[in-house]
C-alpha positions in Angstrom: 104.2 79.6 72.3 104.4 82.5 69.7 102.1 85.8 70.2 100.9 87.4 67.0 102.9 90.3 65.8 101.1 93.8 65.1 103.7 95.6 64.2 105.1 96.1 60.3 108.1 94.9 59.1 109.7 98.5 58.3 108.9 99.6 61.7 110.6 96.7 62.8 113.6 97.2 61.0 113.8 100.4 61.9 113.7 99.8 65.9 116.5 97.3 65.6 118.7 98.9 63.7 118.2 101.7 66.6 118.3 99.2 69.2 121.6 97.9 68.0 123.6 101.3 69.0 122.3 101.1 72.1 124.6 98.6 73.8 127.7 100.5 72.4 126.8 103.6 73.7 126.1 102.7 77.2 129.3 100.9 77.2 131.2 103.4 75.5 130.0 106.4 78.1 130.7 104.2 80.9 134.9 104.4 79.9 135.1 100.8 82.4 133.6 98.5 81.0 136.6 96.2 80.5 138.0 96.3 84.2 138.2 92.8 86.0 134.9 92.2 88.9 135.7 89.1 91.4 132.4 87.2 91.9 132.2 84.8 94.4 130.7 82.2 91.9 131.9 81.2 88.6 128.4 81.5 87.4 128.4 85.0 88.0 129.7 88.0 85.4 130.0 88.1 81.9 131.8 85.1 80.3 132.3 86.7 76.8 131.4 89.5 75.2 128.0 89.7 73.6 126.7 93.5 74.1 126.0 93.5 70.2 123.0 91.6 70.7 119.8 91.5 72.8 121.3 89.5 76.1 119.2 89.0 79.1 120.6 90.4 82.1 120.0 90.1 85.9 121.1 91.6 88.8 122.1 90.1 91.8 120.5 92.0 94.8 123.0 90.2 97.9 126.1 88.6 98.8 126.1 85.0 98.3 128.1 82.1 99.1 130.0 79.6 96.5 127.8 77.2 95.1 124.5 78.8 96.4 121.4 77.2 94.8 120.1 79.5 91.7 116.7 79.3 90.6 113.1 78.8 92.6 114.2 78.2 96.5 117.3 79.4 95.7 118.7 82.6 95.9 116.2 85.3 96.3 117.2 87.5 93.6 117.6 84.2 91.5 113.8 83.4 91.3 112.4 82.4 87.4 116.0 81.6 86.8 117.2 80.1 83.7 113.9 79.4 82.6 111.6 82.7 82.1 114.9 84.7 80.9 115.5 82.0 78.0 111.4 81.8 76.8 111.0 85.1 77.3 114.3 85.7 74.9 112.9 83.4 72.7 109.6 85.0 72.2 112.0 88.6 71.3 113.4 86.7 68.8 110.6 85.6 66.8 108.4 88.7 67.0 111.4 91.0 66.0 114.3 91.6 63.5 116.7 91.9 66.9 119.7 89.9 67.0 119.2 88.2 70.4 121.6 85.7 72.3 119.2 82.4 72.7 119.8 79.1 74.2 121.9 80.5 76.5 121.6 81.0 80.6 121.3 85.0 81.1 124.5 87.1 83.0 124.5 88.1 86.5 125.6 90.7 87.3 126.7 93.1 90.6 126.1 96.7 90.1 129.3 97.4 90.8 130.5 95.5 87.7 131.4 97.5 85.3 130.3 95.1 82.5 126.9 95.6 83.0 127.4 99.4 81.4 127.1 97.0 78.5 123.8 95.7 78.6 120.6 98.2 78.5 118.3 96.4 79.8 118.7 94.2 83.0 116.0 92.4 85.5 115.6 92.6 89.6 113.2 90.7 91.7 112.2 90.1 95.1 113.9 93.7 96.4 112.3 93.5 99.1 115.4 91.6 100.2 117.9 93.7 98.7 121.0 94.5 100.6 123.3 96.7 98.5 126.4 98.0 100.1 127.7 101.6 98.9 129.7 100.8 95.5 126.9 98.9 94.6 124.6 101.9 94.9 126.9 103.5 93.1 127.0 101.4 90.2 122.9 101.4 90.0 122.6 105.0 90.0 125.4 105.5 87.2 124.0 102.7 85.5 120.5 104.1 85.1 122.1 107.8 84.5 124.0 106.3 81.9 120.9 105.2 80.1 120.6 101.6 81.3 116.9 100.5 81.9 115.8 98.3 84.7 112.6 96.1 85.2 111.7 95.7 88.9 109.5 92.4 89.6 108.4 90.1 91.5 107.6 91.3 94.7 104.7 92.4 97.3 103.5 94.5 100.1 104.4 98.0 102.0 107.0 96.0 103.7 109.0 95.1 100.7 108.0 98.4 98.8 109.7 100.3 101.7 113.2 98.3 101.1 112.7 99.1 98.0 112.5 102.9 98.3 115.2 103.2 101.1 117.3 101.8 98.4 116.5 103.9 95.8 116.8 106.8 97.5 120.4 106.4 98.5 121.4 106.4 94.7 119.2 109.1 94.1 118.5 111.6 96.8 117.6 114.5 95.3 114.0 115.6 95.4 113.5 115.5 91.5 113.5 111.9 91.2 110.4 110.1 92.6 108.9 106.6 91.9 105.7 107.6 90.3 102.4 105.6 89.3 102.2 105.1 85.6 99.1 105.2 83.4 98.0 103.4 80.2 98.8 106.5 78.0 102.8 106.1 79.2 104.1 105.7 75.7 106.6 102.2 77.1 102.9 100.6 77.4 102.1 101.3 73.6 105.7 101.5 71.5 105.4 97.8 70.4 102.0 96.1 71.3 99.1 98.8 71.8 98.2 97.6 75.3 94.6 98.5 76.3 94.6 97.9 80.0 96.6 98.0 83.1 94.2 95.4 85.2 95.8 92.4 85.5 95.1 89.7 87.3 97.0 89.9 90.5 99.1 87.0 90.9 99.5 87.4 94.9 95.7 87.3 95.7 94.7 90.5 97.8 97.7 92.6 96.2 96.7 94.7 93.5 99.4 95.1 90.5 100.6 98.6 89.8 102.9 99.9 87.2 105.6 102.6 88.6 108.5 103.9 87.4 111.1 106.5 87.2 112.4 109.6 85.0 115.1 110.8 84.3 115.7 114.7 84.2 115.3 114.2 80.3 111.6 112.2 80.9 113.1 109.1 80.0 112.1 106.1 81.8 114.8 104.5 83.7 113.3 101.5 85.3 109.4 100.3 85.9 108.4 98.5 88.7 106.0 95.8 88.9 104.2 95.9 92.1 102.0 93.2 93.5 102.8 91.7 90.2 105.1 88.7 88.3 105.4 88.6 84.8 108.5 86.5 84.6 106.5 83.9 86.3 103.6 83.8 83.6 107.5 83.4 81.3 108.9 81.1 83.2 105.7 78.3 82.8 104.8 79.4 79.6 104.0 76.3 77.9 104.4 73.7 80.8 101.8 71.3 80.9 102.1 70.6 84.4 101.6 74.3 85.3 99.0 75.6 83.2 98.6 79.1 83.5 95.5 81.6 81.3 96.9 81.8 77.6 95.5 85.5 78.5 97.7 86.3 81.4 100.7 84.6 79.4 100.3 86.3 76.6 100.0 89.7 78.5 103.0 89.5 80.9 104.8 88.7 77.1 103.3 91.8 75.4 104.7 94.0 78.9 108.1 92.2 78.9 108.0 93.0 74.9 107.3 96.7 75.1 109.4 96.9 78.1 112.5 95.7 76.1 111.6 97.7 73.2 111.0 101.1 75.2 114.7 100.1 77.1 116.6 99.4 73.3 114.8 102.9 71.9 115.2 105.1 74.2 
């Protein structure tokens, strides 16, 4: 499935060019990214080196065991997995001049692995069953200081939302930082595709999606939370016959996922 670009090609060239230092700083400010992490699955960590690209990254919101199934009724935190993280690279690629890692199953990573400092952008679902112990919570909180940019999905209801604000707040307790609602004129909903509305069709029935997010003390975003709402989903079934889905409401969870990557690269 391709999505038509609206974007020119200087402007292009000159967000990937920008987006290419990003990686490098965040792991160079982070001073550890090299140090050793024990997973308890092989699958788990980075396998090589590939912060001077676009790679894909996930992170793993509870202890699992060996061998643990990954991927729908698997693992919570797992859900899309390989498949929306490798189309939705795949669409990057083709509407950009970014250098992105394709073909290829995306990292996992703890937050308390130091090699995620390398990646800026990285993906969470379903926290409402995340269990993060303290050096976890540490890492997410230097992580997102650091400039590291996270997308929040998949996930529903006060129930959930409250797990995933009694988190938060134990990397971040001071007052200043607050998960806020977003509007259409947010500039992450308009630095790639001009997006004209935020009503979407909500995926889980009676839940209505919003768009949150956090700030920095500098403005910048530092992660955006879909609530109510599933884009990776809509990227995961893109282009399955067997699980048709509105070429609308595929094309619009790209053109959020797009933006998103592009506002995490650029700023």
């Amino acid at each position: 499935m391709k999505i038509e670009n609206c974007k020119s090609q200087i402007i292009l060239i000159m967000v990937a060019l920008a987006a290419a230092l990003v990686p490098g700083t965040l792991s160079a400010a982070s001073g550890t990214a090299n140090k050793a992490f024990r997973y308890e699955d092989d699958r788990l960590g980075e396998s090589k080196d590939e912060s001077d690209k676009f790679k894909f990254a996930r992170v793993k919101l509870q202890p699992m065991y060996p061998g643990a199934f990954l991927g729908d009724h698997g693992e919570m935190w797992s859900h899309d997995y390989p498949e929306a993280g490798l189309h939705f690279s795949k669409i990057l690629s083709e509407l950009s001049k970014l250098q992105v890692v394709l073909e290829e199953n995306e990292y996992i990573f703890s937050f308390a692995d130091p090699n995620l400092m390398k990646y800026p952008f990285a993906y969470m679902c379903e926290v409402g069953y995340m269990q993060l112990n303290d050096e976890e919570i540490k890492g997410m909180r230097e992580y997102l200081l650091r400039g590291g940019f996270l997308l929040i999905d998949d996930f529903r209801g006060s129930g959930e939302m409250r797990n995933l604000e009694y988190h938060f707040k134990r990397a971040f307790p001071e007052p200043e930082y607050k998960i806020k609602p977003l509007d259409i004129t947010h500039p992450i909903f308009n630095c790639f595709f001009s997006i004209k509305s935020l009503d979407v069709r909500p995926p889980y029935g009676r839940y209505r999606p919003e768009f949150l997010g956090v700030e920095d003390k500098h403005g910048r975003l530092m992660m955006i939370i879909n609530y109510n709402n599933d884009v990776s989903d809509y990227w995961q079934w893109s282009g399955d016959p067997y699980q048709p889905l509105p070429a609308e409401d595929t094309q619009g969870a790209y053109k959020f996922g797009v933006n998103y990557a592009f506002y995490a690269l650029t700023h």
